[in-house]
C-alpha positions as CSV (number, residue, x, y, z in Angstrom):
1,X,26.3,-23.5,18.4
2,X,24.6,-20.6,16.7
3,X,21.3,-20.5,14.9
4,X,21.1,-18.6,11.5
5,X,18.1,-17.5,10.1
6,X,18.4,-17.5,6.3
7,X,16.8,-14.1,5.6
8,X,16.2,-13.7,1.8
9,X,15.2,-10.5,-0.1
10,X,11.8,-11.0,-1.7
11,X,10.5,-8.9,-4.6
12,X,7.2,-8.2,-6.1
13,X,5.9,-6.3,-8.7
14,X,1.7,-5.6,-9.4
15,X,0.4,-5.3,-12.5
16,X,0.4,-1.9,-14.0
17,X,-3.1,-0.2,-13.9
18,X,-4.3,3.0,-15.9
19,X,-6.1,5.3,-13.4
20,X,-8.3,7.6,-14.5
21,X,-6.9,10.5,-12.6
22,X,-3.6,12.6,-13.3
23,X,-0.4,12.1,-12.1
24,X,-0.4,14.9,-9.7
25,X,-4.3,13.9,-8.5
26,X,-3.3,10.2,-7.7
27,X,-0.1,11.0,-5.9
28,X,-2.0,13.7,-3.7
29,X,-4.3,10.8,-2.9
30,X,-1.4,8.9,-1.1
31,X,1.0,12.2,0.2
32,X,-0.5,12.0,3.3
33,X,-0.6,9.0,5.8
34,X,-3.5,10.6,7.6
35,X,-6.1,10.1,4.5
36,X,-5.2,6.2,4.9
37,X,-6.7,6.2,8.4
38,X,-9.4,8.2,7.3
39,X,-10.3,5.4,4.5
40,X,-10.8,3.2,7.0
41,X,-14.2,1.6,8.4
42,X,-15.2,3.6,11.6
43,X,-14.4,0.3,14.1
44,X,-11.1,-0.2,12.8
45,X,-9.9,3.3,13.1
46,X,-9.5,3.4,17.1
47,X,-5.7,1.0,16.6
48,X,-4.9,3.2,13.9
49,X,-2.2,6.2,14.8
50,X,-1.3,8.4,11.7
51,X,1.1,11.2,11.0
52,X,1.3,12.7,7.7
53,X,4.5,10.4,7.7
54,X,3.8,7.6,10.2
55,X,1.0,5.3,9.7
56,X,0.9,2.3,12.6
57,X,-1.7,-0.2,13.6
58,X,-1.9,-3.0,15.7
59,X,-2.7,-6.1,13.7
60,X,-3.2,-9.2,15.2
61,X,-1.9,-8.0,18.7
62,X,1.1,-7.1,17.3
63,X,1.9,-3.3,16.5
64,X,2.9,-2.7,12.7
65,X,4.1,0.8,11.8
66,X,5.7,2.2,8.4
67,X,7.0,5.6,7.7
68,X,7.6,7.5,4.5
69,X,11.3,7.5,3.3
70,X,11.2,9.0,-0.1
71,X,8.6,11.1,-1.9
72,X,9.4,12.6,-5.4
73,X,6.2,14.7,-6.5
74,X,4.2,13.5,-8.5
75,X,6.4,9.9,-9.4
76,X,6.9,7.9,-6.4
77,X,6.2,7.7,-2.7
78,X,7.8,4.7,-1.1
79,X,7.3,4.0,2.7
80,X,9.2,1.6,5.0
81,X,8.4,-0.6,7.9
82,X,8.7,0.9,11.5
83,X,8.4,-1.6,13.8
84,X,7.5,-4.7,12.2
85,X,9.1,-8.1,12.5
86,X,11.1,-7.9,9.5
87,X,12.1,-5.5,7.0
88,X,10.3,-4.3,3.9
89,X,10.3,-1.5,1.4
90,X,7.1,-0.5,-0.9
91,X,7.0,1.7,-3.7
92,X,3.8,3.7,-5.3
93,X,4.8,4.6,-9.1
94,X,2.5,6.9,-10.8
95,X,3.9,6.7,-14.3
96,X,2.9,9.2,-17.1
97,X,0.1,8.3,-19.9
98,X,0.2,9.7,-23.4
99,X,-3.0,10.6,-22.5
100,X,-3.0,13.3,-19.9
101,X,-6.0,12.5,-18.0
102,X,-4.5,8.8,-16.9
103,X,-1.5,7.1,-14.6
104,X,-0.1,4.6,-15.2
105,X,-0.2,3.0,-11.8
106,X,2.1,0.4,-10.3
107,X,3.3,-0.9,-6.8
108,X,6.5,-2.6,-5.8
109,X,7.4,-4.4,-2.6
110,X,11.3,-5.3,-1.2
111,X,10.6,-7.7,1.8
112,X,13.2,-9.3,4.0
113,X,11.7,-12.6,4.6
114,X,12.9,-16.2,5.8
115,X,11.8,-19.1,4.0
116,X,9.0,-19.9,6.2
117,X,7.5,-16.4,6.0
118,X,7.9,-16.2,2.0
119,X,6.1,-19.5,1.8
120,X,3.3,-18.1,4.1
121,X,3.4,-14.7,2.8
122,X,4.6,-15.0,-0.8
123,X,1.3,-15.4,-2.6
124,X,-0.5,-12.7,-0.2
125,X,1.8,-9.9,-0.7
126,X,1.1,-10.3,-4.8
127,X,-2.4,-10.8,-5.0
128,X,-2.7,-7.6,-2.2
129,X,-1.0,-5.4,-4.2
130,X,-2.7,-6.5,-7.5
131,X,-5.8,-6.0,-5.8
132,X,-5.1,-2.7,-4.6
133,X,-4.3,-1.4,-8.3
134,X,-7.3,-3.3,-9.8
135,X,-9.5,-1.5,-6.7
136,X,-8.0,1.8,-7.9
137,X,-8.4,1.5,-11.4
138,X,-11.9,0.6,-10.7
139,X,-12.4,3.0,-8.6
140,X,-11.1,6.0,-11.3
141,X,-14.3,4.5,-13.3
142,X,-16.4,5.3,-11.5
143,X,-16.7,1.1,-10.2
144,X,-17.3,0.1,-6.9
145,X,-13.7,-2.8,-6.5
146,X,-14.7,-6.3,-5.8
147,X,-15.7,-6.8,-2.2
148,X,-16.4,-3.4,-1.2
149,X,-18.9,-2.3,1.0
150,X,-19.3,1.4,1.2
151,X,-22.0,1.0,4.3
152,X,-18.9,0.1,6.4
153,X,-17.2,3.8,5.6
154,X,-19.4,5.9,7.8
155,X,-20.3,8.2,4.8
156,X,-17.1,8.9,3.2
157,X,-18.5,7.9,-0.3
């Protein structure tokens, strides 16, 4: 008799964040997979390999890669897993503000998870990508995001 995993299609949407940047400066910010690697403490690069497409790391012993699949200047970027134990999707939205100086900023993941892994994973994936919008928005003001420790970033700030 054959085993079935019960794979179930997981959605999550962030909050929406107003980023003090412009449309086109925020989505230059995340073009290129390389600047991601670059963001990262010094000790943590050396598992990181990046293309401006491909970003993969190894996390956990395991290697994790993702790869862009659709970039529409200046609206959306959304990457894809390459490698990883199950499939996901994430899209970056940079959304126009009346006022021209701001984004309207938003993130929204497509996973392919079983039960087990949405249980474990569920709550993670939403506060992650709330966090990342909070750190961003803060960030636009000029505010370090909860947590951060710029020592760690070898000078990049």
């Amino acid at each position: 008799m054959q085993k079935y995993k019960i794979i179930m299609s997981a959605q999550y949407t962030s909050k929406h964040g107003m980023v003090l940047k412009t449309q086109s400066e925020l989505y230059m910010g995340f073009v290129d997979l390389r600047a991601f690697k670059n963001m990262l403490p010094a000790d943590k690069q050396a598992s990181v390999e990046a293309t401006y497409d491909t970003l993969s790391a190894v996390v956990q012993g395991f290697r994790i890669g993702v790869k862009v699949t659709a970039r529409e200047p200046f609206h959306l970027i959304a990457i894809e897993d390459d490698g990883a134990p199950f499939h996901f999707r994430v899209e970056f939205h940079f959304d126009a503000d009346i006022a021209p100086v701001r984004t309207d900023f938003h993130i929204e993941v497509d996973a392919d998870l079983n039960m087990m892994m949405k249980m474990m994973l569920g709550s993670k994936i939403q506060q992650a990508i709330d966090q990342i919008v909070d750190g961003l928005v803060a960030a636009s003001e000029g505010r370090m995001p909860e947590g951060f420790d710029p020592s760690t970033f070898s000078g990049k700030f």
